[in-house]
C-alpha positions as semicolon CSV with decimal commas, in nm:
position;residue;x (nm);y (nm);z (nm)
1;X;-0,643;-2,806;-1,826
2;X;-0,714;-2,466;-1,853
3;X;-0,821;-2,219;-1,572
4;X;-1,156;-2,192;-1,640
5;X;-1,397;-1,855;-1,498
6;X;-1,522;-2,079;-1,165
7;X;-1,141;-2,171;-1,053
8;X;-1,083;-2,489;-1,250
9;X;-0,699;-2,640;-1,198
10;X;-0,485;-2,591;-1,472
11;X;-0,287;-2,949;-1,526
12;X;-0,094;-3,032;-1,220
13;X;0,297;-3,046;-1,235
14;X;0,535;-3,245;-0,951
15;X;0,683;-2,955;-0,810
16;X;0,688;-3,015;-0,398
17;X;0,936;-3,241;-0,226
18;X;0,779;-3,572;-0,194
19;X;0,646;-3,523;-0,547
20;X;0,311;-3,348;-0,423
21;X;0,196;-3,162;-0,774
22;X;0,126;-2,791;-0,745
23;X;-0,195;-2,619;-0,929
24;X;-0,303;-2,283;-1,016
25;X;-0,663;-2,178;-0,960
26;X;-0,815;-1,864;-1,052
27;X;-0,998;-1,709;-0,779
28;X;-1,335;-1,466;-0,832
29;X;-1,497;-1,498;-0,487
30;X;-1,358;-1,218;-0,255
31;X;-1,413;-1,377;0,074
32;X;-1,213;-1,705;-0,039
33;X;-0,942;-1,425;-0,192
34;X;-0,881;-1,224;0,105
35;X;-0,901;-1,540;0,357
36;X;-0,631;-1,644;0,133
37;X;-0,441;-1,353;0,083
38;X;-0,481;-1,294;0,471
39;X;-0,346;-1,684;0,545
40;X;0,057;-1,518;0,463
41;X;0,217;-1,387;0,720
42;X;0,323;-1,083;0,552
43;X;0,031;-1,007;0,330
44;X;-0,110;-0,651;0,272
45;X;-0,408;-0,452;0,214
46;X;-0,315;-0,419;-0,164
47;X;-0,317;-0,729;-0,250
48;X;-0,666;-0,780;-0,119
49;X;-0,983;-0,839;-0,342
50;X;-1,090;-0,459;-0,273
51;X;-0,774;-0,279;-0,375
52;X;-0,841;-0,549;-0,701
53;X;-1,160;-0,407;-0,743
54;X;-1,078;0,003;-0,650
55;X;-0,820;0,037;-0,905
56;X;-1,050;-0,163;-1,193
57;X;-1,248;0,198;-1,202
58;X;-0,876;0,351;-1,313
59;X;-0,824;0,116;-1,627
60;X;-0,622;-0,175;-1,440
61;X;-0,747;-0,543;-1,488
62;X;-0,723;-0,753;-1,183
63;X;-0,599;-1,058;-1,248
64;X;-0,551;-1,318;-0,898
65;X;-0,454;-1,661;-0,851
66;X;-0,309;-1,895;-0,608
67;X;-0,082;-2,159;-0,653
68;X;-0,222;-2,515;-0,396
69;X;-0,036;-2,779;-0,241
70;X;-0,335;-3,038;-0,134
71;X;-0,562;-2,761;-0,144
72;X;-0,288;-2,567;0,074
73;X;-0,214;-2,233;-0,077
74;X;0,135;-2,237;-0,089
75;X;0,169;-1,874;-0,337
76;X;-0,103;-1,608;-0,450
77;X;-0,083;-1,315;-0,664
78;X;-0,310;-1,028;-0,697
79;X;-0,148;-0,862;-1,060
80;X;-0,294;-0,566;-1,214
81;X;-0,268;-0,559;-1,575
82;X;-0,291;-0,205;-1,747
83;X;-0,266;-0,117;-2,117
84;X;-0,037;0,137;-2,319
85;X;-0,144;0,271;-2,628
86;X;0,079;0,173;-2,913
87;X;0,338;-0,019;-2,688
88;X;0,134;-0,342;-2,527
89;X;0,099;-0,276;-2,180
90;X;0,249;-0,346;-1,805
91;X;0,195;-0,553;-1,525
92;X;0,212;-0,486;-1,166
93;X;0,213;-0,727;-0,851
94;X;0,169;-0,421;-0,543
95;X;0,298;-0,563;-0,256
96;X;0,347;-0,945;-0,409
97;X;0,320;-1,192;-0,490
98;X;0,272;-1,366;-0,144
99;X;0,491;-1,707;-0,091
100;X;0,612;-1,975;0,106
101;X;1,006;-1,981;0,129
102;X;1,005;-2,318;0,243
103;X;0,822;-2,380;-0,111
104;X;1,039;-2,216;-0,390
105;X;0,779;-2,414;-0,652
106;X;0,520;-2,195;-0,563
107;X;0,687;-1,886;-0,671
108;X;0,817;-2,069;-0,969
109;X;0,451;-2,161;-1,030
110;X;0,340;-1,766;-0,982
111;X;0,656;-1,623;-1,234
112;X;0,560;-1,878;-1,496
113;X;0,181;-1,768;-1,492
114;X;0,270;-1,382;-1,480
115;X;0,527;-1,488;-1,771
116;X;0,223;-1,625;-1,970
117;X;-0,033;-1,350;-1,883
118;X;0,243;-1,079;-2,012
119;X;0,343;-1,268;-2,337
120;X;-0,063;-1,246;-2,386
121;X;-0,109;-0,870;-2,323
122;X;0,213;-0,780;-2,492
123;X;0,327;-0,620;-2,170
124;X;0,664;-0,458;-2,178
125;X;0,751;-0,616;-1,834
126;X;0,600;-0,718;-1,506
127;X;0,668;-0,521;-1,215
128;X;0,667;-0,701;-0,878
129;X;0,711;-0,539;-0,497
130;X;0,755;-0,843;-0,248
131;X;0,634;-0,808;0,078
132;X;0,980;-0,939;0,215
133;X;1,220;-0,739;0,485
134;X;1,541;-0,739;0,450
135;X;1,630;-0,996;0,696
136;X;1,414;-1,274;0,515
137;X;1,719;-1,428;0,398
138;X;1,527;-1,708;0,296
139;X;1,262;-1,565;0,065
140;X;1,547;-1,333;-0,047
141;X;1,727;-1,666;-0,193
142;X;1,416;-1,752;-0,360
143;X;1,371;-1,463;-0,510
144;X;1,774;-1,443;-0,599
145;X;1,690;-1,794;-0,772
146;X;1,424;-1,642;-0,997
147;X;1,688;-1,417;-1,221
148;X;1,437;-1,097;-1,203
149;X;1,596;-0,766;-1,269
150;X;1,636;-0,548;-0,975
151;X;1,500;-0,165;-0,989
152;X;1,831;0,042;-0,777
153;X;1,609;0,328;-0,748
154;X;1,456;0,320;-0,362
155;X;1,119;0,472;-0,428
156;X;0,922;0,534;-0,806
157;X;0,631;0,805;-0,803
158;X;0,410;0,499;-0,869
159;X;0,512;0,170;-0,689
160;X;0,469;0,070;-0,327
161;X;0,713;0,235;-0,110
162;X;1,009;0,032;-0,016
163;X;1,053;0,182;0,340
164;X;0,761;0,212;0,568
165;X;0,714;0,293;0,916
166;X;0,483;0,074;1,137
167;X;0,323;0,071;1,473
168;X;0,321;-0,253;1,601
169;X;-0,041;-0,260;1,870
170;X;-0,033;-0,633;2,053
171;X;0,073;-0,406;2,428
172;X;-0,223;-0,241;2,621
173;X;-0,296;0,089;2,543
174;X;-0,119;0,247;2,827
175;X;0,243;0,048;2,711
176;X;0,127;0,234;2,396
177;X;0,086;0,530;2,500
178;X;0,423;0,538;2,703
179;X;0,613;0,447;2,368
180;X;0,479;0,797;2,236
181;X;0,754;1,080;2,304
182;X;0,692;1,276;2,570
183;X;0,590;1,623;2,403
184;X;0,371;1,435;2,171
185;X;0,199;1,218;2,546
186;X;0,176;1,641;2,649
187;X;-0,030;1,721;2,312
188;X;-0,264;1,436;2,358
189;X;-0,328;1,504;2,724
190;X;-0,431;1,825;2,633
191;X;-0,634;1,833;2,371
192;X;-0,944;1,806;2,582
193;X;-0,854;2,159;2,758
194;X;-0,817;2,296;2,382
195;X;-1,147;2,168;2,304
196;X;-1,050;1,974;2,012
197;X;-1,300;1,653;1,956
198;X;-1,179;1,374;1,724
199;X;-1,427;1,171;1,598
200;X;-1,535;0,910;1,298
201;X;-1,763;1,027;1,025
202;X;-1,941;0,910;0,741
203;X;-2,080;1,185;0,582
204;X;-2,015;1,297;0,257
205;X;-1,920;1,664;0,343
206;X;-1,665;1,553;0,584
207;X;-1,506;1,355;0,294
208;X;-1,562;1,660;0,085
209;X;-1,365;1,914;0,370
210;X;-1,141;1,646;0,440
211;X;-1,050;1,617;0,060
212;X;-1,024;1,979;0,038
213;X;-0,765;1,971;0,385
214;X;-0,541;1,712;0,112
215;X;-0,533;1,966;-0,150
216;X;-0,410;2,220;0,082
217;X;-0,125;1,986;0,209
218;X;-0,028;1,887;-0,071
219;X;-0,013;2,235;-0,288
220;X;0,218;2,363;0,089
221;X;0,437;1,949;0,067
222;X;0,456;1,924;-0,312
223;X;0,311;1,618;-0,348
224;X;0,029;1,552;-0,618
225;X;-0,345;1,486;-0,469
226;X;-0,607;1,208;-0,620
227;X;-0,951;1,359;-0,715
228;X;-1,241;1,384;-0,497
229;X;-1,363;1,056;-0,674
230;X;-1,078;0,832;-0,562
231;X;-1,174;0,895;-0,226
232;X;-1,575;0,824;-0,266
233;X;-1,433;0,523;-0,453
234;X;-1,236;0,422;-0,184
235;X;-1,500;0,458;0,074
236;X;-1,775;0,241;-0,097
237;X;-1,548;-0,042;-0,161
238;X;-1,423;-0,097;0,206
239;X;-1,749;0,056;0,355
240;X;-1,970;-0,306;0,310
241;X;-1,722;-0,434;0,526
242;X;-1,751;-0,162;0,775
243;X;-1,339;-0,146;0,764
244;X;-1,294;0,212;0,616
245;X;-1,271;0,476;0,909
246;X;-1,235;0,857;0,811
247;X;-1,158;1,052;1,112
248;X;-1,215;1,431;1,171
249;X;-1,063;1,673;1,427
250;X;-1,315;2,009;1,507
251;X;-1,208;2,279;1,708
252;X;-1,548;2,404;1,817
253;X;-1,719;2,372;1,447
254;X;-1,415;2,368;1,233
255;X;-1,248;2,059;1,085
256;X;-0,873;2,097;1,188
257;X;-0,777;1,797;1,082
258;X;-0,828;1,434;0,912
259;X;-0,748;1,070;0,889
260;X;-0,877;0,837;0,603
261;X;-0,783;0,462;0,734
262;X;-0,836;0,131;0,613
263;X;-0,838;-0,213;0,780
264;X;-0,761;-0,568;0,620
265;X;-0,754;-0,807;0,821
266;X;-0,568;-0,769;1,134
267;X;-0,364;-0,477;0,995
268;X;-0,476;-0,117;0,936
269;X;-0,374;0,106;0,707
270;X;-0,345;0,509;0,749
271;X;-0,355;0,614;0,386
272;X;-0,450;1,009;0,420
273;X;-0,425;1,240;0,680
274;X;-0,377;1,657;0,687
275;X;-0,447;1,945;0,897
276;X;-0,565;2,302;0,874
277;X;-0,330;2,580;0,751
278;X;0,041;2,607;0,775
279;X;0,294;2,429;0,952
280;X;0,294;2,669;1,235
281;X;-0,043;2,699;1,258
282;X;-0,141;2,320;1,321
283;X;0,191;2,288;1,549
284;X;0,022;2,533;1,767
285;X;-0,301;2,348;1,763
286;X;-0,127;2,040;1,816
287;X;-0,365;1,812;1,571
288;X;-0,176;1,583;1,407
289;X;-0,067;1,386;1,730
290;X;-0,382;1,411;1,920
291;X;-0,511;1,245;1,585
292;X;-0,259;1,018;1,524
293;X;-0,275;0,847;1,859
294;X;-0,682;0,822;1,824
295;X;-0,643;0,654;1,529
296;X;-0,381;0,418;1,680
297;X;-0,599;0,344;1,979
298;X;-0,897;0,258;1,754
299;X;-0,679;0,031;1,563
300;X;-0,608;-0,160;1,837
301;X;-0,979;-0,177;1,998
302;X;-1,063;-0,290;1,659
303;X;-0,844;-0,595;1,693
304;X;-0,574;-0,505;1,484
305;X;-0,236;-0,595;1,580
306;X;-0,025;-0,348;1,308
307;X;-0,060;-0,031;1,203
308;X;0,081;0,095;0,868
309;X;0,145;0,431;0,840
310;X;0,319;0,490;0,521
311;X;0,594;0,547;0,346
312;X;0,895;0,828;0,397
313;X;1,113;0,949;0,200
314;X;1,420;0,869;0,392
315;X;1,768;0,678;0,347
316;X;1,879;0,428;0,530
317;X;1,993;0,521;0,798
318;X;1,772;0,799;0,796
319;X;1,968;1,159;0,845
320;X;1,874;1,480;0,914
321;X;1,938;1,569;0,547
322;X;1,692;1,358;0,379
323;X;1,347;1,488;0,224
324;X;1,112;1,299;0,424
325;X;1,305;1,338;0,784
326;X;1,066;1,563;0,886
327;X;0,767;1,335;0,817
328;X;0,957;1,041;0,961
329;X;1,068;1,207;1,267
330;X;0,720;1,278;1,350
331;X;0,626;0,907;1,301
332;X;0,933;0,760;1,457
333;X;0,773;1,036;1,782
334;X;0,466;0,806;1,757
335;X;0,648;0,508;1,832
336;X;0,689;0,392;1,520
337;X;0,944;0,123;1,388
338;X;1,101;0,139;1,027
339;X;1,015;-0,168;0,825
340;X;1,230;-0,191;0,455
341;X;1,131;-0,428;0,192
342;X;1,380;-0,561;-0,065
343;X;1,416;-0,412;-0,383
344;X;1,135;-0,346;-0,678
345;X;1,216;-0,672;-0,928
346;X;1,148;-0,651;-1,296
347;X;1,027;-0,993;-1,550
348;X;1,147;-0,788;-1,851
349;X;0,975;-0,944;-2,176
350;X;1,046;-0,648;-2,433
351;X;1,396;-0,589;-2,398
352;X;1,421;-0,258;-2,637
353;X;1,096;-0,100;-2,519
354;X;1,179;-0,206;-2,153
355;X;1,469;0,033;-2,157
356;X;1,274;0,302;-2,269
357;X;1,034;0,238;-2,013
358;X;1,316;0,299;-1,763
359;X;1,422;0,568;-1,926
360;X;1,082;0,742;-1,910
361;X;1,051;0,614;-1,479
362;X;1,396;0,728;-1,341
363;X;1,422;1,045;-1,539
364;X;1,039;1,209;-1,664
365;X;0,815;1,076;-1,410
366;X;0,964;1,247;-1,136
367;X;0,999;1,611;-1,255
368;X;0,659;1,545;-1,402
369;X;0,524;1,402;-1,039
370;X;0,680;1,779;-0,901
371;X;0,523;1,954;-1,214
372;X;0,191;1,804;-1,092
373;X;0,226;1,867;-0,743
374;X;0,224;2,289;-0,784
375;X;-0,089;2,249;-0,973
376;X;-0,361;2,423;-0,815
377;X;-0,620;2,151;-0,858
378;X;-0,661;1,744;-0,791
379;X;-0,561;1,524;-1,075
380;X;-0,748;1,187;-1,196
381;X;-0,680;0,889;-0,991
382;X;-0,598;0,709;-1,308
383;X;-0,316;0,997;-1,329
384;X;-0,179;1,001;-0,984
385;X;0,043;0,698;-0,821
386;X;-0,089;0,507;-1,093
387;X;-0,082;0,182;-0,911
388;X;0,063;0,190;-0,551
């Protein structure tokens, strides 16, 4: 059978030990999506019906199924589907597909069905960024199994980062706290006497200042900054579900600083955050701890037992020498741990037009990503880290 536009089972196949039959089921509704998504151990915020939804109003098709066991989701996949003029298209899996290693069949099940959905679109390839550490050896061996080619490269201007640093929030808040380096516990401590308040906020001209703090960051950083409308976006899709948090910092009347956070789940998310003016200037107002440590707190009040704070641009090990050391250094100072994924794997169906595709990613996008980043002005979500 086919999947039909209410979730119907496509023809069942014996796939499980035992000879229990797998199916695949389209899923619309988000609360059964994200209860599903949310049932893997290692899922993540972009594979959840929202993030589906978000990056629909920049030209991607979301396209999720699960693969079911007796009902039992055993593999789901959240891929976005995204057309290109004149050459067919690609696919992209951000931070998937989820799967059981103890079930190979259900990733089988999941590579067959991306197979089919790319031979339809004429997509070049499909592009997929499991959520699996390095010392999964056993999802690593189904993965191995699955003959996908590997991407070398250890970060693409557009795919989810492969090393991220997280803050891990099941201690009370005062085991937190101590976990903090010192200088940063001195900052925090402090901010009271400096008379710096950090607070939530939903109004619109917060987002608007806050927006306008990101430009600034990233024209000092050289890193290229979403529109205004990305943000709004953003806002309105996770707002129903009261899990998007923007946080402000004022010095008497002036925003010094912000934080634009999401929650999924029992995870959070910090996808934004700047401060006022140069380097030396917010080092002397001490911000970015004081409102890095609020936002951790919150996190965990909220119930959420991880905190994801984003990618750096380190190796491994990280060095001194490396472009991002700064940025992790001043994570790694909020306790953070470094998680690393395995690498980006490719289902190449266009062999010829693959390579040029490759071509293109390891040696225009990122001069063009720099290129975009001195630009005095926000670019078009649609534009910017097209699908991360």
């Amino acid at each position: 059978m086919k999947v039909d536009r209410h979730g119907g089972e496509r023809s069942p196949r014996p796939a499980a030990p035992g000879g229990t039959a797998l199916t695949v089921r389209r899923i619309y509704n988000a609360d059964r999506w994200n209860c599903i998504v949310q049932g893997f151990p290692r899922y993540d915020l972009r594979q959840g019906f929202e993030w589906g939804e978000l990056r629909a109003e920049q030209r991607w098709r979301p396209v999720r199924f699960a693969v079911l066991r007796d009902a039992e989701p055993v593999a789901a996949c959240a891929v976005l589907c995204r057309a290109i003029p004149g050459a067919g298209g690609i696919l992209y899996v951000p931070r998937g597909p989820l799967f059981r290693s103890d079930v190979p069949a259900g990733l089988d099940r999941v590579l067959e069905e991306l197979r089919a959905l790319g031979r339809r679109t004429r997509a070049i390839a499909v592009r997929i960024s499991p959520p699996v550490p390095m010392d999964d050896t056993d999802s690593i061996a189904c993965l191995d199994r699955s003959a996908l080619a590997t991407v070398p490269e250890p970060w693409t201007t557009w795919n989810s980062p492969r090393y991220v640093q997280v803050l891990h929030l099941r201690r009370h808040e005062a085991e937190l706290l101590r976990g903090v380096r010192r200088r940063f516990r001195e900052y925090i401590a402090a901010a009271p006497r400096r008379r710096l308040v950090i607070e939530p906020s939903d109004r619109d001209d917060d987002l608007v200042e806050f927006h306008a703090l990101m430009l600034d960051a990233g024209r000092m950083k050289g890193f290229p900054v979403r529109d205004l409308a990305w943000y709004r976006a953003l806002v309105r899709h996770y707002r129903p579900e009261r899990a998007v948090t923007l946080l402000v910092a004022r010095e008497q009347d002036t925003m010094v600083g912000g934080l634009l956070a999401v929650r999924f789940g029992r995870k959070s998310y910090m996808l934004y955050t700047s401060v006022r003016g140069t380097l030396a200037e917010s080092a002397r107002h001490h911000v970015a701890p004081a409102l890095c440590w609020e936002y951790s707190r919150r996190a965990r009040a909220e119930g959420c037992e991880l905190a994801d704070l984003g990618g750096t641009g380190v190796g491994i090990p990280p060095q001194e020498g490396d472009p991002g050391w700064g940025l992790y250094h001043f994570k790694a100072g909020l306790g953070c741990s470094l998680e690393t994924f395995v690498h980006l794997r490719d289902m190449v169906l266009r062999p010829l037009l693959y390579r040029l595709f490759r071509a293109c990613e390891a040696q225009l996008l990122p001069p063009l990503w720099r290129l975009v980043a001195r630009a005095p002005r926000a670019w078009p979500a649609r534009l910017v880290g097209a699908a991360a």
